[in-house]
N, C-alpha and C positions, 0 to 999 in steps of 0.2 A: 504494500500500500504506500511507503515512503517512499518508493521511486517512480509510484504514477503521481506523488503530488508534488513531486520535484519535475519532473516531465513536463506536467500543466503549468507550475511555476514559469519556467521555462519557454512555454509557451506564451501567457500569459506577457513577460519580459520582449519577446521575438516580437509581439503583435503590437505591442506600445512602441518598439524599435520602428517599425514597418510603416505605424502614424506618425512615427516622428517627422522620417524621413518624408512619406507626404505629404503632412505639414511644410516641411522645407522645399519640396519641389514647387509646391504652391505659393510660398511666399519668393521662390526666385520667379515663376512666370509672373507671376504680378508685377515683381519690379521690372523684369524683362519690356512687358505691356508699357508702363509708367516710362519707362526711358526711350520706347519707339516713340511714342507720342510724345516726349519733349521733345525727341530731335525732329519729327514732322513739323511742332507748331513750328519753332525756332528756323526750320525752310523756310514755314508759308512767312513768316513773320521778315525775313530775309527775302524774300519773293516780292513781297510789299513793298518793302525800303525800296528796293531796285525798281519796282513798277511805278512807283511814287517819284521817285528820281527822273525816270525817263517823263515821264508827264510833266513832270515841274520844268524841266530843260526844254519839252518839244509840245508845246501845248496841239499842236496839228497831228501830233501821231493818236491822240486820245480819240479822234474822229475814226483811225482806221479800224478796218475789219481785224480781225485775230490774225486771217491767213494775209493780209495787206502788211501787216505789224509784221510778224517772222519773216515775212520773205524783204521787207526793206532792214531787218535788223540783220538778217543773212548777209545781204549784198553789203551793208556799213561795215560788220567785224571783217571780211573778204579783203576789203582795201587793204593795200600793206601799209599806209599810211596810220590806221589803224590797229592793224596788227601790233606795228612797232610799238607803240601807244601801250596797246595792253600788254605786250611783252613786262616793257620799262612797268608798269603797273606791278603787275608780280614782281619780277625783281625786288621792288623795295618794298611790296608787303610780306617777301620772305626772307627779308634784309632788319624787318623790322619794324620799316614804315608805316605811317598814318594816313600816306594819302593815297 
């Protein structure tokens, strides 16, 4: 009899181990969840800045259609005059820079 209630003890112990653990699988997807959707808002929020940018700069682009929008901002990044522009951009935001 003291080794079937050592057994169930035992058991007993495994099954608490078994919620613990999904307890913890549950509390990492939740934060898993929590941290996609910071980094989404923090896009759209960065999506905004940049779309707010370009309207404040080009109050005529805010008139175009979406496929009008892309395909003139396609041809603008295209220029190398442009290109260069954003090149130098990078460089000094991985340099460090502000602007």
């Amino acid at each position: 009899m003291e080794n079937k209630e050592k057994t169930l003890a035992q058991l007993d112990v495994a099954r608490l181990k078994v919620q613990q653990y999904e307890n913890k699988i549950q509390l990492l997807q939740n934060r898993k969840k929590h941290l996609e959707k910071k980094a989404d808002r923090q896009r759209t929020h960065h999506l905004c800045n940049m779309g707010g940018a370009i309207q404040s700069i080009s109050k005529e682009a805010d008139s175009l259609t979406r496929v009008e929008f892309y395909s003139l901002m396609e041809r603008i990044f295209a220029l190398p005059a442009v290109q260069k522009l954003v090149d130098a951009a990078m460089q000094s935001h991985e340099a460090g820079g502000d602007s």
